[in-house]
C-alpha positions as CSV (number, residue, x, y, z in Angstrom):
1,X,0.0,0.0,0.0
2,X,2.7,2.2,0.8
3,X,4.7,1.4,-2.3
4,X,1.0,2.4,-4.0
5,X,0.9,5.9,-2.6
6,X,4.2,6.8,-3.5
7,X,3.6,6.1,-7.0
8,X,0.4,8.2,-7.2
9,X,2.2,10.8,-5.1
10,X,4.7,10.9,-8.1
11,X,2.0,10.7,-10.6
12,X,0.3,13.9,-9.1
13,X,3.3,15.5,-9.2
14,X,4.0,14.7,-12.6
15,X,1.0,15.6,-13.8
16,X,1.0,18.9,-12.3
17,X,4.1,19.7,-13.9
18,X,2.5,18.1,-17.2
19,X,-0.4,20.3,-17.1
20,X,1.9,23.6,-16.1
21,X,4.0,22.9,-19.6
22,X,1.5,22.0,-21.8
23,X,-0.2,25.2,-21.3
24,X,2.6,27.5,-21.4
25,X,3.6,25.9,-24.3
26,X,0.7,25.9,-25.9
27,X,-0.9,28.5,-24.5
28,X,1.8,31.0,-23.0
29,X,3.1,33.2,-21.7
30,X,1.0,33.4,-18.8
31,X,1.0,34.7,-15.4
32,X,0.6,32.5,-12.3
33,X,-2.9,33.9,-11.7
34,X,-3.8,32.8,-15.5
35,X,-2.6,29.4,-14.9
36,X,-5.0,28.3,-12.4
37,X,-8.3,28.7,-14.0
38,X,-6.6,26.9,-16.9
39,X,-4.6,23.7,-15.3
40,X,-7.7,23.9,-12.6
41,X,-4.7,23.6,-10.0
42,X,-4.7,25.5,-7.0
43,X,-2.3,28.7,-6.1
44,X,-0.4,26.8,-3.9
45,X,0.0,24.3,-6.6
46,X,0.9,26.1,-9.2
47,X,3.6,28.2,-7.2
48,X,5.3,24.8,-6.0
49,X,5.5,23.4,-10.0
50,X,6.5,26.8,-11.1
51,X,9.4,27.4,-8.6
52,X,10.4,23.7,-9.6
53,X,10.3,24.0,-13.3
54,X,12.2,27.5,-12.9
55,X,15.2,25.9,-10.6
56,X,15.5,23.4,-13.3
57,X,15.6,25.6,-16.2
58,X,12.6,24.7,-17.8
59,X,10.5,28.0,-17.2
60,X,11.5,31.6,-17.4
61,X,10.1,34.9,-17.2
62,X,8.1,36.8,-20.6
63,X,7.8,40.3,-19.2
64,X,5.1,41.8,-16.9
65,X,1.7,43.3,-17.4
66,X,-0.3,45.6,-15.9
67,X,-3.7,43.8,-13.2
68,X,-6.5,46.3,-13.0
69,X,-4.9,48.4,-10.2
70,X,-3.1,45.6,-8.6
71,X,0.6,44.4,-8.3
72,X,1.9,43.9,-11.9
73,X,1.6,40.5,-12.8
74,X,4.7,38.5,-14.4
75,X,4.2,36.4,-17.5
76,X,6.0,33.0,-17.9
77,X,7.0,30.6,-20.6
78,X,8.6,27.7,-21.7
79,X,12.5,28.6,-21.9
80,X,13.7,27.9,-25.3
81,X,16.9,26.3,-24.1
82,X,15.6,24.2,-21.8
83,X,16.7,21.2,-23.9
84,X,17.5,19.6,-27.3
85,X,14.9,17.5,-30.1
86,X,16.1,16.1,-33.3
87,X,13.6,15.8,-36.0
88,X,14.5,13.5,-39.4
89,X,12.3,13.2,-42.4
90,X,12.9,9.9,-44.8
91,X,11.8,11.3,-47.4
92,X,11.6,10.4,-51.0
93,X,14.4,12.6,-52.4
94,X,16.4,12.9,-49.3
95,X,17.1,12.5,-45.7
96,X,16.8,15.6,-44.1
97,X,17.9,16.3,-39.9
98,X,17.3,19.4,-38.0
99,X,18.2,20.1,-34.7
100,X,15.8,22.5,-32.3
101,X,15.4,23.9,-29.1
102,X,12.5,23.5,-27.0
103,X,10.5,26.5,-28.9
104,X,11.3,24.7,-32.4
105,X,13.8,27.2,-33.5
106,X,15.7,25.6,-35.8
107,X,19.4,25.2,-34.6
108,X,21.1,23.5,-37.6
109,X,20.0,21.0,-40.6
110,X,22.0,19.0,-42.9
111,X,20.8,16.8,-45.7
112,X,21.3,13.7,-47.4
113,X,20.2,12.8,-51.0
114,X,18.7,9.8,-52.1
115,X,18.8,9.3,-55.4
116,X,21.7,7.3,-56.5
117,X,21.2,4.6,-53.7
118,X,17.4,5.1,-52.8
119,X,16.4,3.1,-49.9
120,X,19.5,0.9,-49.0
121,X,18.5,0.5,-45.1
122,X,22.2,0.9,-44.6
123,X,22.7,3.6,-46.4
124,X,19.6,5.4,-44.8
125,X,20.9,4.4,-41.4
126,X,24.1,5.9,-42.1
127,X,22.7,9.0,-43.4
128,X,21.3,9.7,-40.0
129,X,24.1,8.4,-38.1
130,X,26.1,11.2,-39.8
131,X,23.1,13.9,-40.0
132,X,23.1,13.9,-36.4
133,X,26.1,14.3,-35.6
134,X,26.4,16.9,-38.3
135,X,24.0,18.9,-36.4
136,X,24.8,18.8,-32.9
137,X,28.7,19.5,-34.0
138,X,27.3,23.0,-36.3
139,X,25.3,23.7,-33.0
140,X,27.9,23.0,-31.0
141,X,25.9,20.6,-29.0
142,X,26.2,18.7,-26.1
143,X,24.2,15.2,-26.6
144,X,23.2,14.8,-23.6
145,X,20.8,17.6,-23.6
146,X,18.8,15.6,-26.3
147,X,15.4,15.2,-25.3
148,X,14.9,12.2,-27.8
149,X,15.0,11.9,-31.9
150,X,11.7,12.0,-33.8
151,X,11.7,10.1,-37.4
152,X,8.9,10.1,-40.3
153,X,9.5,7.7,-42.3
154,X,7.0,6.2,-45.2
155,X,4.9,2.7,-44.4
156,X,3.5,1.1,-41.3
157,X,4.8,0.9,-38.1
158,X,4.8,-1.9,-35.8
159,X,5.4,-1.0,-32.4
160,X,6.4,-4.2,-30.6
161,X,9.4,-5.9,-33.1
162,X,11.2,-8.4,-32.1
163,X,13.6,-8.2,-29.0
164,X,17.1,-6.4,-29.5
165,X,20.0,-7.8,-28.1
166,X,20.0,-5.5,-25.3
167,X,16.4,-6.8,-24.6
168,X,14.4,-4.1,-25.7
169,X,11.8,-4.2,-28.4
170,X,11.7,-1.4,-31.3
171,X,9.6,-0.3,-34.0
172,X,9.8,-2.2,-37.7
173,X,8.8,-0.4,-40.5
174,X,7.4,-2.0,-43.4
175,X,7.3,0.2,-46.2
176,X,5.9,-1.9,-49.5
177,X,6.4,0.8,-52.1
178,X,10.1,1.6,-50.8
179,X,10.9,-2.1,-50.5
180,X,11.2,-2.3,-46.8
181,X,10.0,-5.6,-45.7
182,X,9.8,-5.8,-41.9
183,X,12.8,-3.9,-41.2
184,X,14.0,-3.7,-37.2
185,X,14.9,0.1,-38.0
186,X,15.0,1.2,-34.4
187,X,17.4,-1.0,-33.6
188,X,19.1,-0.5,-36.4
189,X,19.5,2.9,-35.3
190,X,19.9,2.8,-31.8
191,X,23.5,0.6,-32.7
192,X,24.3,3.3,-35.1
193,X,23.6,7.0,-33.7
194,X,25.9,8.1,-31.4
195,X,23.9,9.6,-28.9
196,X,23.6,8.5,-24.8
197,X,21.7,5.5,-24.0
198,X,18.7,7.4,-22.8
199,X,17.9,9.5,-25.2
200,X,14.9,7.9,-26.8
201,X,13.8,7.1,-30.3
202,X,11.0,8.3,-31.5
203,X,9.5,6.8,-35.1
204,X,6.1,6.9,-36.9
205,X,4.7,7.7,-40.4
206,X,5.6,10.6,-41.9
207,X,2.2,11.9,-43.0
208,X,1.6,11.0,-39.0
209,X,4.1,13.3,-38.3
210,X,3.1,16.2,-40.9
211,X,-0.4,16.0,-39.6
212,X,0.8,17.0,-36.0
213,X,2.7,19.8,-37.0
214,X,-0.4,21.3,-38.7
215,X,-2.2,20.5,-35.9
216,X,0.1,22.0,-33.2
217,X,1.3,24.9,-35.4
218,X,-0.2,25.2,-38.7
219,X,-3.7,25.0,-40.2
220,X,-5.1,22.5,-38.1
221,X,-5.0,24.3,-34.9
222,X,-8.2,25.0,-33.1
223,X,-10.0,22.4,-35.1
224,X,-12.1,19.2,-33.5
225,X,-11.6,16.8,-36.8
226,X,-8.9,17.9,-39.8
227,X,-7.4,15.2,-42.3
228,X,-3.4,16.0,-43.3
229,X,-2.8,14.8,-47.2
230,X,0.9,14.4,-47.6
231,X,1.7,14.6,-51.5
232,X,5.6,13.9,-52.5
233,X,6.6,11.0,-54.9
234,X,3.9,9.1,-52.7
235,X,0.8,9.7,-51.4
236,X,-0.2,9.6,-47.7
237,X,-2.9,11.1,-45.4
238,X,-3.3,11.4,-41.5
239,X,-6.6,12.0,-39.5
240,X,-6.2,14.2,-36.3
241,X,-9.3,13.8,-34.0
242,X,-9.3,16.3,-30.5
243,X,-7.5,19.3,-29.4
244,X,-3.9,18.9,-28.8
245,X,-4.6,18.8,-25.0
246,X,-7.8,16.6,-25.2
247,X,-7.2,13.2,-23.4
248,X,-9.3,11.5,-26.0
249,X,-7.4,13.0,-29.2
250,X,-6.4,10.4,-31.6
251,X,-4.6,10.5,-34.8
252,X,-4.4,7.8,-37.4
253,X,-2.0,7.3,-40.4
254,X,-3.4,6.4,-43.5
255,X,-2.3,4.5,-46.8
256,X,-4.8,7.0,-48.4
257,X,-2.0,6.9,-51.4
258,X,-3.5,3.3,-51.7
259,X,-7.2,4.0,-52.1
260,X,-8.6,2.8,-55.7
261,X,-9.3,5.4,-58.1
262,X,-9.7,4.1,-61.1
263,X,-11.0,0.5,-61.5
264,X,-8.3,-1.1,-64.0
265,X,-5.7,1.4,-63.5
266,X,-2.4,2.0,-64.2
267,X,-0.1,0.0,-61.3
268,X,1.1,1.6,-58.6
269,X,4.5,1.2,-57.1
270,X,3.1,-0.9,-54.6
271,X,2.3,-3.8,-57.0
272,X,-1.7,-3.1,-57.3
273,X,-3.7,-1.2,-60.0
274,X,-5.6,2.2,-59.6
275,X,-4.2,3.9,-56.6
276,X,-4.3,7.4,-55.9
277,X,-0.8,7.4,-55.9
278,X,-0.3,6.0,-59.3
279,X,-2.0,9.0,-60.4
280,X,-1.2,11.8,-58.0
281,X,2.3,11.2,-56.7
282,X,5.1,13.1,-58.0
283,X,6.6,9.8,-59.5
284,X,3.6,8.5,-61.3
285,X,3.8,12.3,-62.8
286,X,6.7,12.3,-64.5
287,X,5.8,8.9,-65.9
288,X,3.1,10.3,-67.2
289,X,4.4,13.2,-68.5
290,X,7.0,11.3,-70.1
291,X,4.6,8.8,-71.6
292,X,2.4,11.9,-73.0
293,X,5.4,13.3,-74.9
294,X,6.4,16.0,-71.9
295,X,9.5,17.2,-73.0
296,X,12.2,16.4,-69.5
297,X,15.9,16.7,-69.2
298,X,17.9,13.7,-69.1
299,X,17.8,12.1,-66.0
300,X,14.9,14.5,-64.7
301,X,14.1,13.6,-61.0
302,X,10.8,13.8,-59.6
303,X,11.2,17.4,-58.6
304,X,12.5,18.7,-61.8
305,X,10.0,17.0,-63.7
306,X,6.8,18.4,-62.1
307,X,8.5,21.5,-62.1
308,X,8.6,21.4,-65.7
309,X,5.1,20.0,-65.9
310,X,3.6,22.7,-64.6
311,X,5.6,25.3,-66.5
312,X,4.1,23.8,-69.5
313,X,0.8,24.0,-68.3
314,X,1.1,27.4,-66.7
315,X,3.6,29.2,-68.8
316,X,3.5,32.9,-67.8
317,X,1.5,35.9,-70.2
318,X,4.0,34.8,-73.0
319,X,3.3,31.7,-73.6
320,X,1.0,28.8,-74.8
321,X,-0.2,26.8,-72.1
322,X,0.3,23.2,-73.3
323,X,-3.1,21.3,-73.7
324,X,-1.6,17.7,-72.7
325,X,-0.2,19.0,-70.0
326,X,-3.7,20.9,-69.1
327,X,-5.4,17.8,-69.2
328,X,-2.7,15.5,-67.6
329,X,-3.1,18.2,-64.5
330,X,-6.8,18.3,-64.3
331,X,-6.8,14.7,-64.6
332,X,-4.8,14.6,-61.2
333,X,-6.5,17.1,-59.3
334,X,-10.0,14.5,-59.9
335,X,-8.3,12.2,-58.9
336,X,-7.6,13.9,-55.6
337,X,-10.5,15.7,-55.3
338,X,-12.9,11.8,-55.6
339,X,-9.9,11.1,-52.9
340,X,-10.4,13.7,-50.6
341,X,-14.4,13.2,-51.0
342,X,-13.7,9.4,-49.4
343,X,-11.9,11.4,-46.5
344,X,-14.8,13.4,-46.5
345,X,-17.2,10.5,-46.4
346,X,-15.5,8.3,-44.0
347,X,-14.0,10.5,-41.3
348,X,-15.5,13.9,-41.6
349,X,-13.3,16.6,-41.1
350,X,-13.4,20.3,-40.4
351,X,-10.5,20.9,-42.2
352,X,-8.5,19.3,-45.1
353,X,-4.9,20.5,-45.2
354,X,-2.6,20.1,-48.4
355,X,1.1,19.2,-47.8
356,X,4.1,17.7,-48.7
357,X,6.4,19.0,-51.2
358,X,4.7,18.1,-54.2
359,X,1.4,19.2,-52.6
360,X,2.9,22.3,-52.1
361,X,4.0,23.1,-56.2
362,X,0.4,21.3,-57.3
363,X,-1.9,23.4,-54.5
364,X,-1.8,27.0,-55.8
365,X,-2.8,25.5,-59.5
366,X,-4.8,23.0,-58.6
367,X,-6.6,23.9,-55.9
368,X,-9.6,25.2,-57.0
369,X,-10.5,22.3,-59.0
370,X,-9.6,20.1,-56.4
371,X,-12.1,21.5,-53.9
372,X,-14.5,21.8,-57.1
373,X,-13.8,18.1,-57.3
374,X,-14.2,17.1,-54.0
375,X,-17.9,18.9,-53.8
376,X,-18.9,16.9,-57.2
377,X,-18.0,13.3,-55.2
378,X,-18.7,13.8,-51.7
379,X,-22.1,13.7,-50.0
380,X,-23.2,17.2,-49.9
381,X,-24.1,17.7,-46.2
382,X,-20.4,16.5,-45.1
383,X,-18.6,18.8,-47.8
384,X,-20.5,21.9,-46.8
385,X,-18.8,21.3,-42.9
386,X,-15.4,20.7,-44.4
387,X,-12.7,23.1,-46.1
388,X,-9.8,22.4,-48.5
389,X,-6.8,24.2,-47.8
390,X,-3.0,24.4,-48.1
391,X,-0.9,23.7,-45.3
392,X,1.1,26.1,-43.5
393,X,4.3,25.2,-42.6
394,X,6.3,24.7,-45.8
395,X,8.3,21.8,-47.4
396,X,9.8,21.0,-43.5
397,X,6.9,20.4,-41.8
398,X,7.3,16.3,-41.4
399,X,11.2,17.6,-40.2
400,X,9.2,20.0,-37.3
401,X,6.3,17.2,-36.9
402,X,9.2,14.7,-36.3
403,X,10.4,16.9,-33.7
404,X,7.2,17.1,-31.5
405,X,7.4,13.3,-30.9
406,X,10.3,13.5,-28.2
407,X,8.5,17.1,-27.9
408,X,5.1,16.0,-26.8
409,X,6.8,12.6,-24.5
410,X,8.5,15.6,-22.7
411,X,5.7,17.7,-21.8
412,X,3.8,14.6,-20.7
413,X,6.4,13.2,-18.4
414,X,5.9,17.3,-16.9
415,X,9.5,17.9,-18.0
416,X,10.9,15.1,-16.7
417,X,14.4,13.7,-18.4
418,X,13.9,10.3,-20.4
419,X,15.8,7.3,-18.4
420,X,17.1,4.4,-20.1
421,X,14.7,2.0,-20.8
422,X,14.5,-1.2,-19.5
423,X,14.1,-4.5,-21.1
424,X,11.1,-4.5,-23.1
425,X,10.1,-0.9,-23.0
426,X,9.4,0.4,-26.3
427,X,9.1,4.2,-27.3
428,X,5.9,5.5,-27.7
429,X,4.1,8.0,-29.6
430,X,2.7,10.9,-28.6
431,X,-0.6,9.9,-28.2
432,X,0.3,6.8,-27.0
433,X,2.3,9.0,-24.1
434,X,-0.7,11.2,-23.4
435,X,-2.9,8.2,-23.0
436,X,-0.6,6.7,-20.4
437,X,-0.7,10.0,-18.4
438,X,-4.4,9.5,-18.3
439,X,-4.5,5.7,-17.4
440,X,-2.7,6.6,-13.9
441,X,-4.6,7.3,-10.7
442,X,-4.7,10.9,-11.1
443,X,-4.7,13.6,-14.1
């Protein structure tokens, strides 16, 4: 019984801290007086986890403002340098790793390109071996300050692999359309980086990861239900359900990329016929192109190619738009706008955000017809309650959303530092932290 109440005594205390943080973060700066209402902790409370956080470094003063005739009141925040996240994007053209501080200031970034080896595991694994310590050594860094290492990377992820041989169990990706077939890459990494033992690893999908930076700092902030469509050389899709602070919020990756569109298709990378992302992906659009005549430069990557697609289409006031091209485009944005009517359909949304690099160079074009689309095949009472809209945070947003992972673990652990994990103890996601706060005795 004893051994009981010290755990829930810990748990309290955690989750005081937990709800401190969160709302400065999210929220701040605030004063102490603001705090309470909001955290529902009382004054006492909140003084105790603010003079803790503040010894430790984790809080610091914002400026004052003025209270209605009172004492000025001080405002507090989240101190940028309280500590250290790594965010890494696999993506399709490269591996990009950025290094932040606790307010996702951007402290260094290197990349890594993919295209003469594509996605050799070891080669990928090395890439980030080498990113990292890229990073920390421009910051001038000291490792131990990590808070933990976020990774998108395309597929599904299974949580529970197999057992290490230090015991643990990490997450296996299995990524059909890059040819990753059950591969152990956490533990892959955790043998490779060079970081201290109990800095934790951190991986999930990187349309997963896109989704919660809109969500947290982008597009989808503020709304109940919003649907993330990652568009690169593949196609993917997250669904964010709940505020960011809601214990009930859930967000699910999809393989939207590998919905049917067109009943005897062309075949997708992923071996089967029709998919969206045989039609919309940055890949399946060059082979297009290239198939319709689209004059490319030699050895034209996915980038250059689109690029040069939609110059054709779009050529300036000079020009003749190209009528293959026209039609190859409008073709695509159907194809996302039936798409984004299923996401409609099934799950929804307030909000539809548009991402991804290639989402970004199709969206200004294309937009219109897409949401013009979207209207024609989704039921008309659930596309009246959504929007389509581009996303707000650039080509490194699944960089930053890779970043919140450790991110939102440290919040929830109320600033604690991670410890080394024991034998089977696997990393978890944010939401899959946030729910563990909210299984324990107390909030």
């Amino acid at each position: 019984m004893a051994e009981r109440n010290r755990r829930t005594v810990r748990d309290l205390r955690r989750g005081n801290r937990a709800r401190v943080l969160q709302r400065l973060y999210f929220d701040g700066p605030l004063s102490r007086q603001e705090l309470g209402p909001v955290t529902g902790l009382s004054s006492g409370s909140i003084s105790n986890v603010v003079a803790e956080l503040s010894a430790e470094g984790l809080l610091e003063e914002a400026g004052v403002v003025d209270s209605d005739g009172g004492r000025p009141r001080t405002l507090l925040r989240v101190a940028p340098d309280g500590g250290l996240l790594v965010g890494i994007d696999i993506g399709e053209t490269r591996v990009r790793v950025e290094l932040f501080d606790l307010s996702l200031t951007e402290l260094a970034r290197t990349e890594r390109l993919l295209a003469q080896h594509g996605y050799d595991v070891e080669r990928i694994v090395a890439h980030v071996r080498t990113g990292v310590a890229d990073v920390l050594r421009d910051a001038g860094a000291d490792p131990r300050r990590l808070l933990g290492i976020g990774i998108g990377v395309p597929g599904i992820i299974e949580r529970d692999g197999p057992e290490g041989p230090d015991g643990t169990r990490g997450a296996v990706v299995h990524g059909q359309t890059i040819g990753w077939r059950a591969v152990p890459f956490e533990q892959l990494l955790r043998e490779a980086v060079d970081v201290p033992p109990e800095v934790p690893l951190f991986i999930d999908n990187g349309a997963k990861t896109l989704g919660q930076a809109e969500m947290w700092f982008g597009g989808g902030r503020g709304a109940g239900a919003a649907a993330i469509a990652l568009i690169g050389s593949g196609v993917g899709a997250c669904v964010d359900h709940g505020d960011i602070l809601d214990e009930d919020r859930t967000s699910l990756a999809l393989e939207w990329g590998h919905t049917t569109v067109q009943l005897r298709g062309r075949r997708c990378r992923c071996g089967s016929i029709g998919c969206l992302e045989a039609y919309a992906g940055a890949e399946a659009l060059r082979e297009r192109w290239r198939e319709a005549g689209g004059p490319l430069p030699e050895g034209a990557d996915d980038e250059t190619a689109l690029a040069a697609l939609l110059a054709a289409a779009y050529p300036g006031r000079r020009g003749t738009p190209d009528p293959v091209a026209l039609a190859l485009l409008d073709e695509t944005a159907e194809c996302l706008g039936a798409a984004l009517a299923d996401l409609v359909n099934l799950f929804l949304p307030e909000r539809i955000l548009i991402g991804g690099w290639a989402g970004l160079l199709l969206g200004p074009r294309l937009l219109p017809e897409i949401r013009r689309y979207a209207n024609e095949y989704a039921l008309s009472h659930a596309a009246a309650r959504t929007t389509i809209e581009m996303g707000r945070l650039g080509p490194d947003a699944v960089t930053v959303g890779a970043a919140t992972l450790p991110l939102a673990d440290f919040l929830t652990r109320g600033g604690s530092r991670p410890e080394a994990g024991g034998p089977g103890t696997p990393p978890r996601t944010a939401f899959e932290a946030v729910r563990e706060r909210h299984r324990t005795p107390v909030n």
